[in-house]
C-alpha positions in Angstrom: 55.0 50.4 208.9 53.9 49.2 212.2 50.8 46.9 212.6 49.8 49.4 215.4 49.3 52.2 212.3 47.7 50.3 209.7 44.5 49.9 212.7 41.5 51.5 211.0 40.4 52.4 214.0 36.8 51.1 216.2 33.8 50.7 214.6 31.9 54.1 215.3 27.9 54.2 216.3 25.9 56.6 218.2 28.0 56.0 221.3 31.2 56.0 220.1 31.8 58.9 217.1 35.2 58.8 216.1 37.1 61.8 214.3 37.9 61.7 211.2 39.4 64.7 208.9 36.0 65.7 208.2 34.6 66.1 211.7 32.6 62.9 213.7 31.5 59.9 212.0 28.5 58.3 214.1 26.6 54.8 211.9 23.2 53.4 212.5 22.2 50.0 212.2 19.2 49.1 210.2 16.5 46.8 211.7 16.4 43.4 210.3 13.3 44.1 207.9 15.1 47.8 206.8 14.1 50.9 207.1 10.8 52.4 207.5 9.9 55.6 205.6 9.7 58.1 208.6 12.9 56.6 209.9 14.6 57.4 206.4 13.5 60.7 206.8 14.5 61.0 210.7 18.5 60.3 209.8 18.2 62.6 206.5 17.5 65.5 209.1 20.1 64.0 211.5 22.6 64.4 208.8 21.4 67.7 207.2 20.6 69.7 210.9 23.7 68.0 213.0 26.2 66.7 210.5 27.4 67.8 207.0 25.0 66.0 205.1 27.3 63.6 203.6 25.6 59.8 204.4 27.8 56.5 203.4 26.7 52.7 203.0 29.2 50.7 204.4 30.5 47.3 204.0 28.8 46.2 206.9 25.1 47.3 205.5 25.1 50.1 207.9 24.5 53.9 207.4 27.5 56.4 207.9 26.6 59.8 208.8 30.0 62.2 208.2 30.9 66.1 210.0 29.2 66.2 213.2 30.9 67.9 216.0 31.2 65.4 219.2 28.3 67.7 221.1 26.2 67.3 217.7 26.8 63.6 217.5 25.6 63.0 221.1 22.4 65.1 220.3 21.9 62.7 216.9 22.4 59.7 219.2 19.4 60.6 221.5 17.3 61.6 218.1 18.0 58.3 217.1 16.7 56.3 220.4 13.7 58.3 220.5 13.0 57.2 216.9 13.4 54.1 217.8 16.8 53.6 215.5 19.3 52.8 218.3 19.0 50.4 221.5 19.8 52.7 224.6 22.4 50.5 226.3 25.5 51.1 224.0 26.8 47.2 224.4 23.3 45.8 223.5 23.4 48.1 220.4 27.0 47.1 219.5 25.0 43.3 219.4 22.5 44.3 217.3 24.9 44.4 214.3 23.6 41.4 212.0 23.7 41.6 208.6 20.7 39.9 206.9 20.4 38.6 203.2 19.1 42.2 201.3 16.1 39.9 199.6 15.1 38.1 202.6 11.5 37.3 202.5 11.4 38.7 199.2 13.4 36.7 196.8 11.8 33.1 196.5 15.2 31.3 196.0 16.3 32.5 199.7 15.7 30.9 202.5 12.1 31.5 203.4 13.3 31.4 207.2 16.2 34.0 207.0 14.6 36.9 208.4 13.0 35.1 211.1 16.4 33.5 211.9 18.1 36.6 211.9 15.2 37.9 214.0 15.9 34.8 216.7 19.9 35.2 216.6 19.3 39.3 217.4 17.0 38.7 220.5 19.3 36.0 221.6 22.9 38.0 221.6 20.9 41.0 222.8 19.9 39.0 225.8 23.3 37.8 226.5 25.1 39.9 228.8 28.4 38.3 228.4 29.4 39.1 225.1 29.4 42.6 226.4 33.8 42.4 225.9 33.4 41.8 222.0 34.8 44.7 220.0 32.6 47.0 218.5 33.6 45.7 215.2 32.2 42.0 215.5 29.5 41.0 213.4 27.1 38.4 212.5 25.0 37.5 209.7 22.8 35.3 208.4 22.8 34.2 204.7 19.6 32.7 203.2 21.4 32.8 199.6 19.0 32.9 196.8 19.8 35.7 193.5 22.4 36.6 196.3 24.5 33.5 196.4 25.3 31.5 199.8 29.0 33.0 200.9 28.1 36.7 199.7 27.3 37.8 203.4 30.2 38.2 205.4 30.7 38.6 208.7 32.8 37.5 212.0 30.0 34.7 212.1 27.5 33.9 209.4 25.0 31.4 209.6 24.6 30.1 206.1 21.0 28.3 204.6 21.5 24.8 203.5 19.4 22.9 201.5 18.4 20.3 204.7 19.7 22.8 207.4 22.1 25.6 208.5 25.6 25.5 208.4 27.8 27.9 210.7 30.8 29.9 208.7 33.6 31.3 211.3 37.2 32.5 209.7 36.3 30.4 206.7 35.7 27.4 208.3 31.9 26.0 208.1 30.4 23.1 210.6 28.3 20.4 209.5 24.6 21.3 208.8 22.8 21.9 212.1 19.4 22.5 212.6 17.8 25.9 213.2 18.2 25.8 217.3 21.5 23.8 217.2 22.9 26.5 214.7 21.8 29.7 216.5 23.3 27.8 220.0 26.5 27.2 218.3 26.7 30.9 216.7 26.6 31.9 220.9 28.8 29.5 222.0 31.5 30.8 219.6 30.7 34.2 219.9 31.3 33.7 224.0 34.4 32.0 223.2 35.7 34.8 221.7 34.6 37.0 223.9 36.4 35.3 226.8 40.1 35.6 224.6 42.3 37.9 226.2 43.5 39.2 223.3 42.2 38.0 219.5 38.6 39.2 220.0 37.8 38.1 215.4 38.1 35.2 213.9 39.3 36.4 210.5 42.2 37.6 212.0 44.4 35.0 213.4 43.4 31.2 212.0 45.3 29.0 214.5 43.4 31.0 217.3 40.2 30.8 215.5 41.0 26.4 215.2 42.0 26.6 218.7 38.1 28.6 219.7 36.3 26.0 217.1 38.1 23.3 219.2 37.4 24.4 222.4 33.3 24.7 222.0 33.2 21.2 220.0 33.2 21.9 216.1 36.6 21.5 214.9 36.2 17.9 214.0 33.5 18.8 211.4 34.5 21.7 209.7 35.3 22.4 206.3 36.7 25.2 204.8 34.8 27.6 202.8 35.8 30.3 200.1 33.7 33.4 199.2 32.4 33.5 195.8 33.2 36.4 193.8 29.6 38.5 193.4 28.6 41.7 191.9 25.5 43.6 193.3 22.8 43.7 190.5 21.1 47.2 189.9 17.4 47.4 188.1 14.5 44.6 188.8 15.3 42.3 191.4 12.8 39.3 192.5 9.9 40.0 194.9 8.7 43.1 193.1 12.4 45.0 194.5 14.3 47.3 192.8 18.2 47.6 193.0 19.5 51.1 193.2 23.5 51.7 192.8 25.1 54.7 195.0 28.5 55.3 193.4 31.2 55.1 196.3 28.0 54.1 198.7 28.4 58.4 199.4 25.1 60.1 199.0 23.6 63.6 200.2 20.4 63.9 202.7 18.5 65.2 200.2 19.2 61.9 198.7 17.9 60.5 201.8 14.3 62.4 201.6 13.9 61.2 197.8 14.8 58.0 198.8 11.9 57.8 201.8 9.5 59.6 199.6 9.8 56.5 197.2 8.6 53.9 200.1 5.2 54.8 201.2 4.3 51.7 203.5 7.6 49.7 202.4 10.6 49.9 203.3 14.7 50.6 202.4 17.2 48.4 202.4 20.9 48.6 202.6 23.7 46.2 201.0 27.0 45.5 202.1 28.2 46.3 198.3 27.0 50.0 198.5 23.2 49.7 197.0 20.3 49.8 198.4 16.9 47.8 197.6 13.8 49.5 196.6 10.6 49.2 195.4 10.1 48.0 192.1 8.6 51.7 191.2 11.3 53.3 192.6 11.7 56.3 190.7 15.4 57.5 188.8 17.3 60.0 190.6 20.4 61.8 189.2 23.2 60.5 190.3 22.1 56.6 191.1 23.5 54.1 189.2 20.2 52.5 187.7 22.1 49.9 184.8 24.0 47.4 184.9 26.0 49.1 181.9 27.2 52.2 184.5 31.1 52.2 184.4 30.9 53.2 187.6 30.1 49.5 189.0 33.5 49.3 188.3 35.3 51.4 190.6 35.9 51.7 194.5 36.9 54.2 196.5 36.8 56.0 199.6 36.1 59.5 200.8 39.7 60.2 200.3 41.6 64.0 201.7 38.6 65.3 202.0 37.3 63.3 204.8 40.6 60.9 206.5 43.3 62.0 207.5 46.0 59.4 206.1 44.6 60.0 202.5 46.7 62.6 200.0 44.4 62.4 197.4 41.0 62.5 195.6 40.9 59.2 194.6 37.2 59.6 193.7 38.0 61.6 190.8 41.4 59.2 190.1 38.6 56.1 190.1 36.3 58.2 188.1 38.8 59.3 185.6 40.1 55.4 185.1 36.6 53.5 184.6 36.6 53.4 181.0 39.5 52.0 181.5 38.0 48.7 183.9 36.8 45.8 181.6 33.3 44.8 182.4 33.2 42.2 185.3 36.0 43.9 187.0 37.0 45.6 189.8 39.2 48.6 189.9 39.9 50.0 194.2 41.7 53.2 194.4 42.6 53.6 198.2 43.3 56.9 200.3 45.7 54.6 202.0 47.1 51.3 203.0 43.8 50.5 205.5 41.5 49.9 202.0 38.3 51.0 204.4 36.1 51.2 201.1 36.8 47.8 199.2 39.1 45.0 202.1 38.6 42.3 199.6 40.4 41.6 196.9 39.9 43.5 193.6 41.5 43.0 189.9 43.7 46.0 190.4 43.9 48.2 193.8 45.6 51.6 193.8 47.3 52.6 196.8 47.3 56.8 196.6 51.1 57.9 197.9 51.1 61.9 197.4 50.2 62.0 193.5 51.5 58.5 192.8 50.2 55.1 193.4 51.6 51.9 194.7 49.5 48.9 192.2 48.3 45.4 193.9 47.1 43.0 190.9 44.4 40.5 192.2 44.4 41.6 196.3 43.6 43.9 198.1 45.9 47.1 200.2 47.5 44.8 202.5 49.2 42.6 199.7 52.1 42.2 198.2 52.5 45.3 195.8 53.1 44.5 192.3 54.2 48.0 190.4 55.4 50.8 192.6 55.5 54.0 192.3 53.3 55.2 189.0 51.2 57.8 187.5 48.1 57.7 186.0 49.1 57.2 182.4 51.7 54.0 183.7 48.7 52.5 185.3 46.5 53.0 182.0 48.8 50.6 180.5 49.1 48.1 183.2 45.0 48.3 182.9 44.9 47.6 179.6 48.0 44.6 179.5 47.1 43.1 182.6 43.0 42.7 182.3 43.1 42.5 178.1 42.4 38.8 178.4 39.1 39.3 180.5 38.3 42.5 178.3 39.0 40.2 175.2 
């Protein structure tokens, strides 16, 4: 298979909807604080009056709004501007996309300056024109750490709280600690560089072109490289009076939405890049949410499947759903539509790649590895559950 077919695609928004088997997809980005109540309810109604109704969290923290037709989509990108949900120019928008610690200003063990960073960094890529060439898919964030450890927030470029500074994370390479001014200025200057390539516009994928951009704006010689650590989204109480409220496969309905904004009076909703959202601490239950940490469905990842791509030949919602009791605690079962792995990119205990009723099995990696078992049904990969993760179950 080509490189040129395993491309998931661009990064949709308001000004760029791209088909899927299921109609449009158009996302909206949340402001750094989250969402207000009113602007909950604005993209519930969006959804339900314009699309089918189906809303997604992505892995990027945004929301995913699925079946609009491409007149509807353009009518749910002006709603959104007049509510104050989009920026009007579509390459100042594409910059508005930095993720932000869930907890910041909540949690006392983040960085009491993360939202105020992230704030800073925003007006600052907004203001600069010349990024206006970096793909739609580029992405920053800013990671104050805290119950959600340093390294959890990913993104092209993450600026990353230190005890006596920030650091700056590109490709997973980090510079020295820098100070609040020097680190935002070097998060620009990288993001230009890139910006100016001709061809590899994201650092994570090609390393010797990211070395050679590091080089060229004056960090190579002090970076170090940094791995991720591995981190599961806790549901229930969370620090700063917050609640954490699972959405199994990040897919919920607009009516979702509306009970959701009903629950947040003054305060407002946040989204995760692992498919939750955070909430007031009084946050009611609502069927369907995953409200303890005991839910199989933790577990399990999967995308919207045949019912809403177009390379996917099964529902492997209800393949993932059928095979949690199956998942040891503290593990991560991904059953992918297809090779692209849009619902889980990192690496899981045991990904599932559906081929027309069968599945292709990666142990410890993610779609694009090397496949370990090929070709098996369900009850062959019940075994290789049980043999392969017995130790961690044990």
């Amino acid at each position: 298979m080509s490189d040129t077919s395993l491309v998931r695609g661009w990064c949709p928004d308001l000004f760029a909807p791209m088909q899927a088997r299921d109609g449009f997809l158009v996302r909206i980005r949340p402001p750094i604080e989250g969402f207000e109540a009113d602007q909950v309810r604005a993209i519930a109604l969006m959804a339900s009056d314009h699309g089918n109704g189906t809303i997604e969290l992505t892995n990027r923290g945004n929301l995913q709004l699925r079946g609009f037709s491409l007149d509807s989509a353009r009518l749910a990108g002006r709603t959104a501007i007049k509510c104050g949900l989009a920026d009007q120019n579509p390459a100042r928008e594409r910059r508005r996309a930095v993720l932000v610690s869930p907890l910041a200003g909540y949690d006392p063990a983040c960085h009491p300056d993360t939202a105020a960073v992230a704030r800073k960094l925003q007006a600052e890529l907004l203001a600069d024109d010349r990024l206006a060439s970096l793909p739609g898919k580029f992405g920053w964030g800013v990671d104050g750490g805290g119950l959600f450890p340093v390294g959890a927030i990913s993104a092209d470029i993450v600026l990353q709280a230190r005890p006596d500074g920030w650091s700056v994370l590109c490709g997973g390479f980090a510079t020295k600690v820098l100070d609040e001014a020097q680190a935002i200025e070097a998060v620009l200057a990288i993001s230009f560089a890139f910006a100016c390539q001709s061809e590899v516009k994201r650092p994570a994928h090609n390393a010797s072109i990211t070395k050679d951009v590091l080089e060229r704006v004056g960090f190579l010689d002090c970076l170090q490289t940094m791995a991720a650590p591995i981190f599961t989204f806790p549901v229930g109480k969370l620090p700063g009076h917050r609640r954490g409220v699972g959405v199994p496969f990040g897919r919920l309905s607009a009516s979702d939405l509306y009970f959701l904004a009903e629950q947040l009076g003054k305060d407002r909703l946040r989204i995760t890049p692992w498919r939750s959202v955070v909430m007031p601490e009084n946050t009611k239950n609502h069927p369907g949410f995953i409200t303890e940490a005991t839910d199989l469905r933790l577990r399990i990842e999967a995308c919207i499947g045949v019912s809403g791509c177009e390379r996917a030949t099964e529902d492997v919602a209800q393949t993932a759903l059928a095979l949690a009791s199956d998942v040891p605690p503290g593990c991560v079962l991904h059953v992918s539509g297809c090779v692209k792995g849009c619902a889980h990119p990192r690496v899981a205990d045991m990904t599932l790649i559906a081929r027309n009723g069968r599945y292709d099995v990666v142990r410890n990696g993610c779609t694009k590895d090397t496949v370990s078992w090929a070709d098996r049904n369900l009850p062959d990969i019940r075994v290789l559950l049980s043999r392969e993760l017995k130790e961690i179950k044990a």
